[in-house]
Residue frames as a rotation matrix with the C-alpha (Angstrom) as fourth column:
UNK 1
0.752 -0.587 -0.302 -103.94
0.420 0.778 -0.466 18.20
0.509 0.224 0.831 -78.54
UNK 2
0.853 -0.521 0.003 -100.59
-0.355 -0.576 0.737 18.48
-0.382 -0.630 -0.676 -76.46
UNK 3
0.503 -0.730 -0.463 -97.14
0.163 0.606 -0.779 18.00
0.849 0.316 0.424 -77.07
UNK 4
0.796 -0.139 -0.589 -94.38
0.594 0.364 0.718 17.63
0.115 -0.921 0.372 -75.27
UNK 5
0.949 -0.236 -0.210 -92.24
-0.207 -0.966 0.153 20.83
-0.239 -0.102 -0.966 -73.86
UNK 6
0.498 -0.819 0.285 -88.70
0.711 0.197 -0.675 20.68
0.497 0.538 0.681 -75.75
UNK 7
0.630 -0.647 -0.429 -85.95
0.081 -0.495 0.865 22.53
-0.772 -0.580 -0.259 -73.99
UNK 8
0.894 -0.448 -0.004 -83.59
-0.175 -0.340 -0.924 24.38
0.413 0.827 -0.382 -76.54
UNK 9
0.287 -0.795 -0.534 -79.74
0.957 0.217 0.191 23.56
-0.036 -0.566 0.823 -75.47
UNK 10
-0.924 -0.351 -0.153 -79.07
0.383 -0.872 -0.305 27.49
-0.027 -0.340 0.940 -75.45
UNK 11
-0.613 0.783 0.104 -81.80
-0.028 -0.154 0.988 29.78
0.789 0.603 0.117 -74.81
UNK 12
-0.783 0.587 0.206 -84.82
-0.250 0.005 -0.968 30.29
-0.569 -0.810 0.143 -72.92
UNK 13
-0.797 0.604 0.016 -88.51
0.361 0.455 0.814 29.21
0.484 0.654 -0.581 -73.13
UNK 14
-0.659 0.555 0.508 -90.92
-0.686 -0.721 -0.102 31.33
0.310 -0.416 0.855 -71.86
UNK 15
-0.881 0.213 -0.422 -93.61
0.364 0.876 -0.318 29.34
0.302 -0.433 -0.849 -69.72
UNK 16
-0.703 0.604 0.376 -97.30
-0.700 -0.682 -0.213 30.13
0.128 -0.413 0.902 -68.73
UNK 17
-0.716 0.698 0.003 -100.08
0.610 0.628 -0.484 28.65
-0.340 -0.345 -0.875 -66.64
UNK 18
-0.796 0.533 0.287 -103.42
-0.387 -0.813 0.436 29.67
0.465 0.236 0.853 -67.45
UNK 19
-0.888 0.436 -0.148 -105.97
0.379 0.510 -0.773 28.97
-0.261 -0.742 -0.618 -65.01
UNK 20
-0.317 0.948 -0.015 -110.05
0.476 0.173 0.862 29.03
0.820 0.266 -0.506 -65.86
UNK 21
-0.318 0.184 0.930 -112.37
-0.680 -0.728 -0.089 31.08
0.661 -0.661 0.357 -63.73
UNK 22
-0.970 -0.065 0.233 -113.70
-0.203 0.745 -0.636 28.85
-0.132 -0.664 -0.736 -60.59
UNK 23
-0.600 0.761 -0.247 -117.05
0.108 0.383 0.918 26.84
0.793 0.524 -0.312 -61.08
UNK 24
0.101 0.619 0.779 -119.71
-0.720 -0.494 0.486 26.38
0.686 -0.610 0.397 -58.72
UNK 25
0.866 0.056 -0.497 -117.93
0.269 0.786 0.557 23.44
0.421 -0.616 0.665 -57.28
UNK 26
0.747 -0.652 -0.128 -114.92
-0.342 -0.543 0.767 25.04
-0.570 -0.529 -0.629 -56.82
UNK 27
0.274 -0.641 0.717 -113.07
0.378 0.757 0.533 23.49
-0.884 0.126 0.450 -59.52
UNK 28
0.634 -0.062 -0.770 -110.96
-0.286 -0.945 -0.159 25.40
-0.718 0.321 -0.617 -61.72
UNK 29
0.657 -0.307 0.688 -109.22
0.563 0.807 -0.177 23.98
-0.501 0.504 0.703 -64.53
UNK 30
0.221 -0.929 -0.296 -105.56
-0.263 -0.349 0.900 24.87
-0.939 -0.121 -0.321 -66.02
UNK 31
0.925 0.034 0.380 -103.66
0.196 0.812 -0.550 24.67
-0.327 0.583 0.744 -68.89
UNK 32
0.110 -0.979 -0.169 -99.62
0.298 -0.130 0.946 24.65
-0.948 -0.155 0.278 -69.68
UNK 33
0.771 -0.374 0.516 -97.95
0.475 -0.204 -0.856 26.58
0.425 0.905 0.020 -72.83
UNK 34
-0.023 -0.749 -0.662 -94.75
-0.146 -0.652 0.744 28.27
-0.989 0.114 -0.094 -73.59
UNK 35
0.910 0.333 0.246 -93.20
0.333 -0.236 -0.913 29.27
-0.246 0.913 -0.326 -76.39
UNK 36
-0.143 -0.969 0.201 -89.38
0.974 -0.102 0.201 29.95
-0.175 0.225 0.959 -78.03
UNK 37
-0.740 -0.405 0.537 -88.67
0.663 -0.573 0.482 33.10
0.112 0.712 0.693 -78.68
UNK 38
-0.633 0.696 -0.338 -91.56
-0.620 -0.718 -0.318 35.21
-0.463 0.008 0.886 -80.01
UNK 39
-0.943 0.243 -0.229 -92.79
-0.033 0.613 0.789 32.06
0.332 0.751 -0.570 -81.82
UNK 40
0.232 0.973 -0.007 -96.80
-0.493 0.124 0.861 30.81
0.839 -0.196 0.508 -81.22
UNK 41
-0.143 0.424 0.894 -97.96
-0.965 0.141 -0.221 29.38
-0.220 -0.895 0.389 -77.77
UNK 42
-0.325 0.293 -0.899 -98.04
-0.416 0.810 0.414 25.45
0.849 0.508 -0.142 -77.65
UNK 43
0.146 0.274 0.951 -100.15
-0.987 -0.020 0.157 23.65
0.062 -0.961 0.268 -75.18
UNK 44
-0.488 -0.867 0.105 -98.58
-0.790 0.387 -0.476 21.14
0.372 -0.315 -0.873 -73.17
UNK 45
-0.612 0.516 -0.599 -100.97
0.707 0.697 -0.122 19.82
0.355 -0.498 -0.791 -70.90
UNK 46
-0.268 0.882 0.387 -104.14
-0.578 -0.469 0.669 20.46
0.771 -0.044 0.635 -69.03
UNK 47
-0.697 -0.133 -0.704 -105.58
0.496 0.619 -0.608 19.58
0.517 -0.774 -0.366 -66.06
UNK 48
0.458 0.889 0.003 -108.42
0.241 -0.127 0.962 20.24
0.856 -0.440 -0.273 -63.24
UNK 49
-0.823 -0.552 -0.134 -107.80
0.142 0.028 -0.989 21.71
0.550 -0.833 0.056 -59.58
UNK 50
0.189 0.976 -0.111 -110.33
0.320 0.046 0.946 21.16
0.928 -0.214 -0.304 -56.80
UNK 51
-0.268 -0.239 0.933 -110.47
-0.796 -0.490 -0.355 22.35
0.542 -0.838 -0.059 -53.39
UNK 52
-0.076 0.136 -0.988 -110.75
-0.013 0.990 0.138 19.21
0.997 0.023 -0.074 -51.46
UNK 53
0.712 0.094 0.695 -111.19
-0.653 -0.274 0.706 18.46
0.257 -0.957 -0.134 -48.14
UNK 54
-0.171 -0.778 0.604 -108.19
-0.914 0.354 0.198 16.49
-0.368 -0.518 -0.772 -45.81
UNK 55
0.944 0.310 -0.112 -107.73
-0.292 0.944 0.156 12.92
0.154 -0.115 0.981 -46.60
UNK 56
0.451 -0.838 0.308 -105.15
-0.430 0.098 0.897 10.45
-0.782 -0.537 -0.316 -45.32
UNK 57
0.111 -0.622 -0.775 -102.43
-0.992 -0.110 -0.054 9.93
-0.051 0.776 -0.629 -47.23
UNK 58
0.831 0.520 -0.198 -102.37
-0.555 0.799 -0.231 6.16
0.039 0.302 0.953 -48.61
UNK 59
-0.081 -0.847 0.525 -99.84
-0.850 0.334 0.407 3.93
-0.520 -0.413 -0.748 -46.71
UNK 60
-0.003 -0.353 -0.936 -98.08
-0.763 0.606 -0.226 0.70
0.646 0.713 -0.271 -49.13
UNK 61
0.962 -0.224 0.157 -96.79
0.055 0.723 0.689 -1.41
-0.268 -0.654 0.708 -46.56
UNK 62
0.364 -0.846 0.389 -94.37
0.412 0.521 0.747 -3.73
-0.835 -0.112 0.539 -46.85
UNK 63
0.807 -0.190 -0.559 -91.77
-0.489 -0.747 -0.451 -2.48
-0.332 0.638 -0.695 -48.98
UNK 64
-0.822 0.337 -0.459 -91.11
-0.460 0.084 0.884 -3.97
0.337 0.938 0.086 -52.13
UNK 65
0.249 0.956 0.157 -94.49
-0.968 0.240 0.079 -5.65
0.038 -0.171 0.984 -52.08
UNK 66
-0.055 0.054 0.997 -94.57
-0.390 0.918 -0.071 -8.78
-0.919 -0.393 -0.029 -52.18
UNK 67
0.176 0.279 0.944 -94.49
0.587 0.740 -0.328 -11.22
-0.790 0.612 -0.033 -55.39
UNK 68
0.853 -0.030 -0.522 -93.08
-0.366 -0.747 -0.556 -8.24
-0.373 0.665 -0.647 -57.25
UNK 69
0.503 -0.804 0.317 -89.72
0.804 0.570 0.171 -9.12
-0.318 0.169 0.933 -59.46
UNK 70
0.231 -0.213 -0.949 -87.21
0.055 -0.971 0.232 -6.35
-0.971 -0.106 -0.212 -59.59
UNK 71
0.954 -0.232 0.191 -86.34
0.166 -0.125 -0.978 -4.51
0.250 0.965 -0.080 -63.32
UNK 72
0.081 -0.930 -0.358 -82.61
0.908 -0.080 0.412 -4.21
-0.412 -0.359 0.838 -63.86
UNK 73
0.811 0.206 -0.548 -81.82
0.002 -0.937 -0.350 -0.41
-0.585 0.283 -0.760 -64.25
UNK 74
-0.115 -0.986 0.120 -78.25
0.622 0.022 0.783 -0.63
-0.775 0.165 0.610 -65.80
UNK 75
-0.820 -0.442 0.364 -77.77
0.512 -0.284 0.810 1.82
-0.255 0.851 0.459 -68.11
UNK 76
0.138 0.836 0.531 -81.54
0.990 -0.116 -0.076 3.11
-0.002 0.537 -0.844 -68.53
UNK 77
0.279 -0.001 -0.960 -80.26
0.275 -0.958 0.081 6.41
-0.920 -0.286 -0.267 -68.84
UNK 78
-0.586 -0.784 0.202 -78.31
-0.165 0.360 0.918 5.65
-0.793 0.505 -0.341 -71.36
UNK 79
-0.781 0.436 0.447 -80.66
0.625 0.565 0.539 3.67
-0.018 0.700 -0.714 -73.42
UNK 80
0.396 0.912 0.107 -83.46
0.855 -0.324 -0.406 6.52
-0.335 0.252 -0.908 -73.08
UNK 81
-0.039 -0.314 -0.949 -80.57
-0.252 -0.915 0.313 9.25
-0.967 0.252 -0.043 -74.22
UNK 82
-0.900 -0.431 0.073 -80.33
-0.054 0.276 0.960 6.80
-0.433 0.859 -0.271 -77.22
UNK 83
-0.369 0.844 0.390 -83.93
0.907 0.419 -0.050 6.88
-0.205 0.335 -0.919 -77.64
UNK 84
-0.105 0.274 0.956 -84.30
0.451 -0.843 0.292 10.62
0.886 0.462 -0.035 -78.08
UNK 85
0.813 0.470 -0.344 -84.97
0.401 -0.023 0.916 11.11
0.422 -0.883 -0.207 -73.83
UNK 86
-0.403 -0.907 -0.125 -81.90
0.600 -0.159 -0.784 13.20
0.691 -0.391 0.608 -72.53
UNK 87
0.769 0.296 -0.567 -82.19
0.496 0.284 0.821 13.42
0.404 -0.912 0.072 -68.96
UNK 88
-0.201 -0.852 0.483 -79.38
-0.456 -0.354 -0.816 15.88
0.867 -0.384 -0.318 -67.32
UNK 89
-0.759 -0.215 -0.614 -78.38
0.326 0.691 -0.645 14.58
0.563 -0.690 -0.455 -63.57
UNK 90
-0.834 0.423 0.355 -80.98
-0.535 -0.777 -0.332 16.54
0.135 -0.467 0.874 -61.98
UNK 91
0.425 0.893 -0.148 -83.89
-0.905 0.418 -0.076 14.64
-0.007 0.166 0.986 -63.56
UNK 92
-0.264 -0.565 -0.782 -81.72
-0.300 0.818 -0.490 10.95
0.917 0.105 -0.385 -63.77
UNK 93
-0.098 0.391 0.915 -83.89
-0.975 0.148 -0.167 10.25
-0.201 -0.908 0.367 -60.00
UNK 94
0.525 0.601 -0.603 -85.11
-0.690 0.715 0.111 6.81
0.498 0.358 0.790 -61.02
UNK 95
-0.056 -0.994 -0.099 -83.01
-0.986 0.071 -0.151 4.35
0.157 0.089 -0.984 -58.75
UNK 96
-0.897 -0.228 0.378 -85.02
-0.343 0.899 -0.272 1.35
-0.278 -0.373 -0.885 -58.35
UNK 97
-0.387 0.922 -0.022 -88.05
-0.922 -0.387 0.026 -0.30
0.016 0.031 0.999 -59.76
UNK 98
-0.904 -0.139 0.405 -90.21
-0.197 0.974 -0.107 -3.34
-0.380 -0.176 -0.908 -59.44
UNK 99
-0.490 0.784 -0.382 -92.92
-0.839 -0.306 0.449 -4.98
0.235 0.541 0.808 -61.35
UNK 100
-0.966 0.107 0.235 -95.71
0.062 0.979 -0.193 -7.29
-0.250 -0.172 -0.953 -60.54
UNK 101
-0.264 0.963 -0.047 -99.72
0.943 0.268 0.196 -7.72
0.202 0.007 -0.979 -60.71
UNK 102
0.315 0.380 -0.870 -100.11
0.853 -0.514 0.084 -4.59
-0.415 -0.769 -0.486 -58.76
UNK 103
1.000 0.003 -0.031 -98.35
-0.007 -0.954 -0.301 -2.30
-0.031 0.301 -0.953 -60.83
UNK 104
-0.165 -0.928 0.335 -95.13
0.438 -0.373 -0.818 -0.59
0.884 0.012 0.468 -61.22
UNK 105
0.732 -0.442 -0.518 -92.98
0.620 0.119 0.775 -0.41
-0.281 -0.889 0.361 -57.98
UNK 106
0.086 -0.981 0.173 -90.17
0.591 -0.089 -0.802 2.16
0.802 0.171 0.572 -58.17
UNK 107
0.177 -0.304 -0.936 -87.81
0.825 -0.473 0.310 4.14
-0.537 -0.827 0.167 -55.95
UNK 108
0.378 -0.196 0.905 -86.99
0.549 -0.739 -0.390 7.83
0.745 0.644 -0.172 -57.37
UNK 109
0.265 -0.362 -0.894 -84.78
0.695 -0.570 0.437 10.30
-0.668 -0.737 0.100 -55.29
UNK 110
0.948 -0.137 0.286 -83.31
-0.044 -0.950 -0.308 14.20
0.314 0.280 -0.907 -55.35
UNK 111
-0.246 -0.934 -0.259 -79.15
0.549 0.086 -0.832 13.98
0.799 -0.347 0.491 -55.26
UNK 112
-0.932 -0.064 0.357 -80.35
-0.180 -0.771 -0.610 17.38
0.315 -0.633 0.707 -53.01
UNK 113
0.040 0.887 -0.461 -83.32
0.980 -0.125 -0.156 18.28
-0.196 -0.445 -0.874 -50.87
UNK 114
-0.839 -0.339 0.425 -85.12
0.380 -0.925 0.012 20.88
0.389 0.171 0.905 -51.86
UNK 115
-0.449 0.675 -0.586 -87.97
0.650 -0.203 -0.732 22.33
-0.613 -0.710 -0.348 -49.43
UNK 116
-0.869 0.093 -0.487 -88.79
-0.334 -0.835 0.437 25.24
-0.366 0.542 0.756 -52.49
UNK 117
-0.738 0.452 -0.501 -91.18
-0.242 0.515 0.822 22.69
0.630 0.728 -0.270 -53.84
UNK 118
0.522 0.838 0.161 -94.45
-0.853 0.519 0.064 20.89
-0.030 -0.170 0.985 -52.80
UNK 119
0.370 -0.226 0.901 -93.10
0.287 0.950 0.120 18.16
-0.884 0.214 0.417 -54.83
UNK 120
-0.196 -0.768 -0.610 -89.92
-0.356 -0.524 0.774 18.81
-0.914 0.369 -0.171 -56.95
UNK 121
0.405 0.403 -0.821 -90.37
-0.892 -0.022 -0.451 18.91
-0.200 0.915 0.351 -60.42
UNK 122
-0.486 -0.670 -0.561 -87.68
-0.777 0.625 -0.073 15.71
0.399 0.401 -0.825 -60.81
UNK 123
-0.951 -0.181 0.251 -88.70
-0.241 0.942 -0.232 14.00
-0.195 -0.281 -0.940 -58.50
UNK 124
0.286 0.885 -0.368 -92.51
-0.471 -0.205 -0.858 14.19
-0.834 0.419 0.358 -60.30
UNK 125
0.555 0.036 -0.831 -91.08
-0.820 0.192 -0.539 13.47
0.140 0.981 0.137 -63.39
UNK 126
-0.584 -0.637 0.503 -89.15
-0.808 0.514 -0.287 10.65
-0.075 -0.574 -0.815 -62.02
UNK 127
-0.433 0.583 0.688 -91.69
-0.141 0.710 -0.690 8.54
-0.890 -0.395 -0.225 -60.79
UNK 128
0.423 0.904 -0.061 -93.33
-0.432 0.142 -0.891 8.59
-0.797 0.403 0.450 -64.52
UNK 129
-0.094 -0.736 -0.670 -89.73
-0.989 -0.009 0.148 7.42
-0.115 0.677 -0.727 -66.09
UNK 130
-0.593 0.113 0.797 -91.34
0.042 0.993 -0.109 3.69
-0.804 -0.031 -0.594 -65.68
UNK 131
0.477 0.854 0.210 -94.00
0.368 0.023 -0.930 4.46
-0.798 0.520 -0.303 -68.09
UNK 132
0.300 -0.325 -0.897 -91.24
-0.753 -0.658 -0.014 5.28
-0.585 0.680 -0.442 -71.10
UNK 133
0.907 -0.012 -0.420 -89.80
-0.244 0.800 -0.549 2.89
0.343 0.600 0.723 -73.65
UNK 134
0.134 -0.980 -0.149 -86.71
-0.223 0.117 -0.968 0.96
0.965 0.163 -0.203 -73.13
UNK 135
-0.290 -0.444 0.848 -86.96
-0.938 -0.046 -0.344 1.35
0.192 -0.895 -0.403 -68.87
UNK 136
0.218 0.184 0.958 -89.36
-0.615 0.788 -0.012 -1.91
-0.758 -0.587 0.285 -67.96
UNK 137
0.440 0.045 0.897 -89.05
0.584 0.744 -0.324 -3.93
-0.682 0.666 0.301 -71.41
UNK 138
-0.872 -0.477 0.109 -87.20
0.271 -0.286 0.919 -3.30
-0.407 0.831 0.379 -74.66
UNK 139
-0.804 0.453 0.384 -89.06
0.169 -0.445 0.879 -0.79
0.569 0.772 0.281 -77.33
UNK 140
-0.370 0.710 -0.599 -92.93
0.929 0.272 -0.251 -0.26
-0.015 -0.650 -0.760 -76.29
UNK 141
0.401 0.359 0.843 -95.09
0.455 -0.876 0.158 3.33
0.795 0.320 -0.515 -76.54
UNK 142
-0.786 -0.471 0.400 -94.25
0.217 -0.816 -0.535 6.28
0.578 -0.334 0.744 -74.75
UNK 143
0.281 0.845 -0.455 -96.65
0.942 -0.152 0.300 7.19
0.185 -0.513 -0.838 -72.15
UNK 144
-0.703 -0.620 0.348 -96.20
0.514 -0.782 -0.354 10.91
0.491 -0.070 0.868 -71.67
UNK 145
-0.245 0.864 -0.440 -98.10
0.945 0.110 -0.309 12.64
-0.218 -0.491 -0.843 -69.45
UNK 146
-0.385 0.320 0.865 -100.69
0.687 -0.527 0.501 15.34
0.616 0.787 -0.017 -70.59
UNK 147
-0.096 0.199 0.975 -102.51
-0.664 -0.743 0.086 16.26
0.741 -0.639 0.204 -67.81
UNK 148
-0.864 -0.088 -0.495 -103.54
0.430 0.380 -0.819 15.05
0.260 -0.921 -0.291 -63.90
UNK 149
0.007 0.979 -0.203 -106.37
-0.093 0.203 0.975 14.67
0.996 0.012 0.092 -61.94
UNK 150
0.818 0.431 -0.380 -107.00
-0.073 0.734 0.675 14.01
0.570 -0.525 0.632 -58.42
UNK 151
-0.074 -0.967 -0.244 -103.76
0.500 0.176 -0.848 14.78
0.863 -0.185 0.470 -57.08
UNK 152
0.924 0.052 0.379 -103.12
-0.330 -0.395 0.857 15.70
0.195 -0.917 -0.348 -53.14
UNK 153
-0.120 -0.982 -0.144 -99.79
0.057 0.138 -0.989 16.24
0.991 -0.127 0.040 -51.37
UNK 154
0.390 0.159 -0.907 -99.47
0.451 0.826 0.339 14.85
0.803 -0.541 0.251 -47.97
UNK 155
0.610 -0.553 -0.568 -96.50
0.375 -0.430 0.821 16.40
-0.698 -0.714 -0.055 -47.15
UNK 156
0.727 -0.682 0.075 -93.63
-0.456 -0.562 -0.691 19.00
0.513 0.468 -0.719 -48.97
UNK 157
0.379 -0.885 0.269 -90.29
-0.925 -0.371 0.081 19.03
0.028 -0.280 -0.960 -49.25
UNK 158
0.917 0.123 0.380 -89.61
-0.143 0.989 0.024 15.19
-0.373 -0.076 0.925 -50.12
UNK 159
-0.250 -0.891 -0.379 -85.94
-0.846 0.010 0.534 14.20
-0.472 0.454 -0.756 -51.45
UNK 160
-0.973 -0.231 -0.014 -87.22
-0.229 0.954 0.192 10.38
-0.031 0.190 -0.981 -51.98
UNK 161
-0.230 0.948 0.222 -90.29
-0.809 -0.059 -0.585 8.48
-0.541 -0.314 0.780 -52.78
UNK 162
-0.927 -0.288 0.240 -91.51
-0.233 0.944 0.235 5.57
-0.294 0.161 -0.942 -53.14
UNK 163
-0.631 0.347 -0.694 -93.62
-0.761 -0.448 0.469 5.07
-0.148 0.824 0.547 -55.87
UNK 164
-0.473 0.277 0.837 -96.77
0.134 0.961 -0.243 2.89
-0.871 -0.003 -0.491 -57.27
UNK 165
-0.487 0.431 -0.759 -98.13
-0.873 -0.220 0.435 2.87
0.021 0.875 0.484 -60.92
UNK 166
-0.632 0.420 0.652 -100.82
0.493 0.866 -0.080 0.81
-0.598 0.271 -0.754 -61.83
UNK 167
-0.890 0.455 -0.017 -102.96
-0.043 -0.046 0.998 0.99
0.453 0.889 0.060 -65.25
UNK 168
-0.640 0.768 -0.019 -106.67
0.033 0.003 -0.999 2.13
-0.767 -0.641 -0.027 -64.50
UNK 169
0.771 0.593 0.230 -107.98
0.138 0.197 -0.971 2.17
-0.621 0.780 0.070 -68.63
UNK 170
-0.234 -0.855 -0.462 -106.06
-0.148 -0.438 0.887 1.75
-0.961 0.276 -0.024 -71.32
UNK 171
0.524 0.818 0.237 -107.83
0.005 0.276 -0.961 2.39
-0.852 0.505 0.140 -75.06
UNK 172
0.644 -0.139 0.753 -104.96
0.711 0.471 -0.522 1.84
-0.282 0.871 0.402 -77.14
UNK 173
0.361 -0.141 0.922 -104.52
0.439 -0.846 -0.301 6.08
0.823 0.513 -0.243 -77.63
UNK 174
-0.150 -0.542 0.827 -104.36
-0.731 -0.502 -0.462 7.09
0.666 -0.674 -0.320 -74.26
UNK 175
-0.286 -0.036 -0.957 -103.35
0.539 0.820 -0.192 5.61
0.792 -0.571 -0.216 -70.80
UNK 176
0.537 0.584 0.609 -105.25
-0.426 -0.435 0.793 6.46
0.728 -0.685 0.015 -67.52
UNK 177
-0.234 -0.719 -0.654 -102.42
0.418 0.533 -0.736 5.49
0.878 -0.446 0.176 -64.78
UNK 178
0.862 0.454 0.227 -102.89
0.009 -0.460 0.888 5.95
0.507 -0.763 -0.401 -61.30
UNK 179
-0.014 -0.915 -0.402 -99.79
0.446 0.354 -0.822 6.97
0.895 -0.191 0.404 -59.18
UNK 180
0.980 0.106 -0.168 -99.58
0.165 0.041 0.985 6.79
0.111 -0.994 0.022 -55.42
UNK 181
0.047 -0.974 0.223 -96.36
0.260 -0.203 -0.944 8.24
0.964 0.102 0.244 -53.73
């Protein structure tokens, strides 16, 4: 089981990957913990890394899609601080989103570029602020992500991105979401 990594308002939180020895496919599997203090080790999330070969990165088009109807953001900061979700400006990236057949449409930016990253931690955690309560519809479950799968970066050092969710199983307990950036 995971939960989800709480940030103390003073303080630090120790952090630690732990990575699995490699298989005979090359695939080596991870898992996230930290911990307050001296306290116990909680695990966050989990996940798989493969060595892959090159593939091309997976072009949207037209941009918004077509037949898509934008969501109004007003306030969805707001309304996820009131929901227990406090977001400092850093992570507050979310600036546009649309929904239609095809999935969740959104924009997400970085106030800054930052080249330190692959793909900055905000703007990651961005792109999954559609999949919370309160952003596309009033109330609804929390989708939090646990772990990832399948994941290749194109290119580093993004400020902006333009985003696609779309539901690939969904059994009630957990959601399988695919997201394309």
């Amino acid at each position: 089981m995971s939960a989800p990594l709480v940030l103390p308002e003073r303080g630090g939180v120790a952090v630690q990957l732990v990575t699995g020895p490699a298989g005979d496919d090359g695939r080596r599997t991870f898992e996230i913990f930290s911990r307050a203090d001296e306290g116990e080790w909680v695990r966050h999330g989990s996940g798989a890394l493969v060595a892959g070969g090159v593939t091309s990165p997976v072009v949207v088009g037209v941009w918004p899609p077509s037949g898509v109807v934008e969501v109004d953001l007003a306030g969805v900061y707001d309304r996820l601080s009131d929901a227990g979700y406090g977001y400092g400006p850093v992570f507050q990236g979310l600036g546009r989103l649309w929904r239609g057949d095809g999935g969740l449409f959104a924009e997400v930016g970085l106030a800054e570029q930052s080249r330190s990253f692959g793909v900055h931690p905000a703007l990651l955690d961005a792109a999954l602020h559609p999949l919370l309560p309160g952003v596309v519809e009033e109330g609804g479950r929390s989708w939090l992500p646990f772990s990832f799968a399948g994941v290749r970066v194109h290119a580093a050092g993004a400020s902006v991105l333009r985003v696609r969710l779309s539901v690939v199983a969904d059994d009630g307990d957990s959601l399988v979401v695919s997201l394309t950036a």
